[in-house]
N, C-alpha and C positions, 0 to 999 in steps of 0.2 A: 299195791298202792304205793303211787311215789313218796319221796320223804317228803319234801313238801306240801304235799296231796293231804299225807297222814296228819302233817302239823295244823293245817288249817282246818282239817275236819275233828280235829281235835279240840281247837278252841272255842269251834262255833256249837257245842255237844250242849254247853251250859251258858243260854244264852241270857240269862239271867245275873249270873254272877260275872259274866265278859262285862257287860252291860255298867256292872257298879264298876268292878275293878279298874276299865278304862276309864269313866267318869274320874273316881280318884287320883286317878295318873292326871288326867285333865287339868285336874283343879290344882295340884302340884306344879305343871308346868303353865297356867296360866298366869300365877303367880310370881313362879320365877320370869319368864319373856316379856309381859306386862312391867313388872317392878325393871327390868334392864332397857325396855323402851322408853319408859319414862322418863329414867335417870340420862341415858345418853340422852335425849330430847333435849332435857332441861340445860346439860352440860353445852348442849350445841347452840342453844337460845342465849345462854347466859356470854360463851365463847365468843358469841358472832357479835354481842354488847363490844366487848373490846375486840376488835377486829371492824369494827365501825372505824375508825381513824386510818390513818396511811402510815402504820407505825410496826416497827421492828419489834415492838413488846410493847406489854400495860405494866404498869405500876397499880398494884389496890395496897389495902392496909393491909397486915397481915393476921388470920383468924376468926376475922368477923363473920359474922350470923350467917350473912348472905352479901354477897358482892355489890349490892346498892344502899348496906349499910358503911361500906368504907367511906375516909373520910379522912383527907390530907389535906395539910397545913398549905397558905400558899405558899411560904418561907422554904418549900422542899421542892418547887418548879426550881426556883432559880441554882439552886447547891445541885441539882440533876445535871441541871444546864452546863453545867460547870465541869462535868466528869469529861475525860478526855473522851474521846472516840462518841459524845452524843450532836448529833445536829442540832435536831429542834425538840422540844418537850411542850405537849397542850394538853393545859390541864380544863377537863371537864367536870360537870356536874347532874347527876343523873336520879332522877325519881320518877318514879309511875303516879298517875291521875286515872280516874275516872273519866273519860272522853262522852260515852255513852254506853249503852247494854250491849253494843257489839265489841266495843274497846273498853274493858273496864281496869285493865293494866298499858294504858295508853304511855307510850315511853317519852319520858321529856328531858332534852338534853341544854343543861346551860351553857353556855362557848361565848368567848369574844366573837363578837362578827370577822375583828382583823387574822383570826385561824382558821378560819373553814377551810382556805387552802388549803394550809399545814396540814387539817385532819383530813381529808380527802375530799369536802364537800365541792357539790358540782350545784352550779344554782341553774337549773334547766327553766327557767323563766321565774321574770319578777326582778328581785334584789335582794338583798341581806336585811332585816332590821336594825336599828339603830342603835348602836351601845349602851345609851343611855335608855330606852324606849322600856315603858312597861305594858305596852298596852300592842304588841309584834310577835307575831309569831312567823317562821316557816316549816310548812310541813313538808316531811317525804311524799315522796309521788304514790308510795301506794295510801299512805294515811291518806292524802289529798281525794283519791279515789275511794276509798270504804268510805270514808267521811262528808264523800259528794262535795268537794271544798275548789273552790278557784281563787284566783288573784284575788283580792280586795273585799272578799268576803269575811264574812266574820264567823268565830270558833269558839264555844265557849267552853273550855274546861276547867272540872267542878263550877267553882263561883269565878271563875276569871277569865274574859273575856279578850280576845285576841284579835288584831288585821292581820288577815295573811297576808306577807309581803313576795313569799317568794315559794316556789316550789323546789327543791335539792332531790339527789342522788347521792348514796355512797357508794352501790353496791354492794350493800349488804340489808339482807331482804328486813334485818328487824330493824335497822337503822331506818331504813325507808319507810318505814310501819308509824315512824313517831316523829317530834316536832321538836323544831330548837329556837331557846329562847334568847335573850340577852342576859348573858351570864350574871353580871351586879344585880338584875332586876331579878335572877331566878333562883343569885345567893340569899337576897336579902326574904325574898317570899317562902324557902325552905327554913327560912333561918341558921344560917349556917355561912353568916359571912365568912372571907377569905379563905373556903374550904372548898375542896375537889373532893369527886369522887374517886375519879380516875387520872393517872397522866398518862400520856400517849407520847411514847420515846421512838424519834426516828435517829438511827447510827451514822455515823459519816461512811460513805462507799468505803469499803472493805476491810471495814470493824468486824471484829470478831465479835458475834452477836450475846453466844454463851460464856464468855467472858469477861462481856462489857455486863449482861445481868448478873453473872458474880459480884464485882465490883461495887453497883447499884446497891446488892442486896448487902454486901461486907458493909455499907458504909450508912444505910437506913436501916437498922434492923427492926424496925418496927412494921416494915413495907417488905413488899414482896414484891416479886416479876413475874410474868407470868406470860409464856409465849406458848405453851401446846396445852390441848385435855389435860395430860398428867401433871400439869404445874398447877393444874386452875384449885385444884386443893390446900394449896398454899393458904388461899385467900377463903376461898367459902367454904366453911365448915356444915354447913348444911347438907352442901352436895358430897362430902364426904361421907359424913354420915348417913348419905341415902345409896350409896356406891359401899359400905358395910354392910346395911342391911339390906342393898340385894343381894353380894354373895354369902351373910347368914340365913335368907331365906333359900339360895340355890342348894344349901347343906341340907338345909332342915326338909324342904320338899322332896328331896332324895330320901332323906329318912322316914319319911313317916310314905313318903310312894312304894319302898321295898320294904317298908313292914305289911303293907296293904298284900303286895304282888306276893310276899313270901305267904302269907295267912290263906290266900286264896290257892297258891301252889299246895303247900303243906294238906291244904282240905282234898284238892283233884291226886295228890299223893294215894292219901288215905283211901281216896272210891275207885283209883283206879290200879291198886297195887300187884292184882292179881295180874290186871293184863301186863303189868313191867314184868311178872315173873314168866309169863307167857312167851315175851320178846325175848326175855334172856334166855327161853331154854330152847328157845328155836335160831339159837345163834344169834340174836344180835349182842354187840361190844358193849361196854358200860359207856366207851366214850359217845355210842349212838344216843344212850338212852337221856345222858346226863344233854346232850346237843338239841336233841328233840324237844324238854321241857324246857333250857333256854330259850328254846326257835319260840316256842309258844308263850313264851312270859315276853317275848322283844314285838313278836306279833299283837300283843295285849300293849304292849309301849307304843306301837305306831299308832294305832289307836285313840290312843290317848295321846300321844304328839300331835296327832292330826284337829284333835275336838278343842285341845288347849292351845293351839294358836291360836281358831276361831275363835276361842274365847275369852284370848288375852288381846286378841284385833276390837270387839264389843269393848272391854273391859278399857282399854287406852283411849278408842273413842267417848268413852262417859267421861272419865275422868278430864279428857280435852275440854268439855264444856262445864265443867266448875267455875264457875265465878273467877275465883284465884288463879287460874289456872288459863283462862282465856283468853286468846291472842300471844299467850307467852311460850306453850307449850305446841310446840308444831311437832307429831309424831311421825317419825318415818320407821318403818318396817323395813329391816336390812333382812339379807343372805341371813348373816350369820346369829339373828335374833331366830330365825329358823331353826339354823343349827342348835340354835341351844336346845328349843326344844327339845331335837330328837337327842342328842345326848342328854338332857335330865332322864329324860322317858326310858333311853337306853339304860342309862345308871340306876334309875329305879327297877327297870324290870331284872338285869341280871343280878344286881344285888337281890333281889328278894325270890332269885329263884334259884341262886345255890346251894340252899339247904335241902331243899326240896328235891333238887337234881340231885344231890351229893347222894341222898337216903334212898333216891328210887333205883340210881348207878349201882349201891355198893351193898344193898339187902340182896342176900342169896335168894336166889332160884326158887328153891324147895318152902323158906320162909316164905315169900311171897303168895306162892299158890298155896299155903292152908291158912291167908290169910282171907278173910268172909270180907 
């Protein structure tokens, strides 16, 4: 019988216990690849928020809960403005409304009318609303479509009622998703006159970009910059702390998968002892023996790589349709959310089957066979 012949017919002996033991690898790695989809999702949703504008970096507060609780002075547009090497600075204002049960994180952006240029806005039919105007709204092209919305129609979100004046583009799929208001009218309605959310920093042609956010940050320390994923921590403490606890869940599901993989080895140890001593005295090497029950504890991890993606793909889609969660959270399944699984699954099975391997390799011969 070939070697891998013997390892497969080895693990399908006890189809019972494959059975749990892959499930528990399962639930280990659905945990980890679900918790790392998520958090990238959220990081990519939140990301694409600032990347709505035509700007070299965002400015948020620094710390806050979540990226739509910052909150800048307007007194910190103009001292921006002022930094050598910045063009133009447009400072926005940003909250989520209730649109309806398919939009219930429906994103609303206050803006001067006279910036949409600046920030990238494209009015693909209609006009801008009017400065002063409380009662104007323009949607993105995709809001306009989920929302079944045209020119001159009317929008009500929560209690306030809107004319759509105009339909925009940014190019950015969540920017499109949501509606912009007249900024005085959407300060005064959040409460939060003379504040921003965000500002949107464009650099002069051939500023040095990471040294003009040096500078930015040397001279606001209260504000942050924030141009790639790894900066976005700067600003939202949230999504840090959810990028901690998925790599102390990636630990912890490694640990309790190779105490599973070891308890279930250490038992096929004990029933199958004799035949180890049987292999060893018919020549085979210890490095065989010990390679065999990893071959079958990694077999017992694909396994279980394979059932906990599927079950962390069910698991991302539920959690997509939460309330809190809907329209903001767009999940994508990469390569390398695969890969993790099979390395957790990997890391769980050979950690929990070197013991097991070490004791079937290095018990003698003779011990073995007058073992019952």
């Amino acid at each position: 019988m070939r070697f891998v012949t013997l390892v497969l017919h080895n693990v399908g002996v006890k189809k019972v216990r494959l059975a749990f033991t892959s499930l528990a690898i399962a639930i280990g790695v659905t945990a980890v690849v679900a918790l790392g989809v998520v958090t990238s999702s959220l990081e990519t949703s939140e990301l694409s928020i600032m990347q709505t504008g035509r700007a070299d970096f965002t400015i948020a507060q620094k710390g806050v809960a979540d990226l739509l609780s910052s909150s800048i002075g307007a007194d910190r547009l103009p001292a921006i403005a002022s930094v050598p090497g910045v063009q133009h600075v447009v400072g926005v204002l940003i909250g989520t409304a209730n649109a309806n049960a398919d939009n219930p994180q429906f994103l609303e952006i206050g803006i001067d009318p006279a910036e949409l240029a600046n920030f990238g806005v494209t009015v693909v039919s209609g006009q801008p609303f009017a400065a002063s105007a409380k009662d104007q709204i323009m949607l993105g092209w995709r809001a306009a479509a989920s929302l079944h919305k045209h020119l001159g129609d009317t929008v009500t979100i929560e209690k306030n009622t809107y004319r759509v004046t105009g339909i925009y583009s940014t190019g950015q799929a969540l920017g499109d998703l949501g509606g912009m208001l007249p900024l005085a009218w959407f300060q005064t309605y959040q409460r939060q006159p003379g504040q921003f959310t965000l500002l949107f920093v464009q650099a002069r042609p051939g500023t040095d970009i990471a040294a003009l956010q040096s500078r930015v940050d040397a001279d606001n320390p209260q504000l942050t910059t924030i141009r790639t994923v790894e900066q976005f921590g700067r600003a939202d403490r949230s999504l840090a702390l959810i990028r901690a606890a998925a790599r102390g869940s990636t630990v912890l599901a490694i640990a309790i998968g190779a105490i599973v993989v070891m308890s279930a080895m250490t038992i096929t140890f004990v029933e199958r002892i004799r035949e180890f001593g049987v292999l060893a005295a018919i020549g085979w090497p210890r490095r065989r023996v010990l390679a065999m029950i990893i071959a079958e504890a990694l077999v017992i991890g694909l396994l279980g790589a394979t059932g906990g993606s599927f079950l962390s793909w069910l698991a991302v889609r539920a959690v997509q349709h939460l309330p809190s969660l809907r329209g903001v959270l767009h999940p994508v399944f990469r390569a390398s959310d695969y890969a993790r699984a099979l390395t957790t699954a990997a890391a769980m099975s050979v950690i929990g089957s070197l013991y097991p391997a070490l004791r079937a390799a290095l018990t003698q011969p003779m011990e073995q066979l007058r073992s019952e």
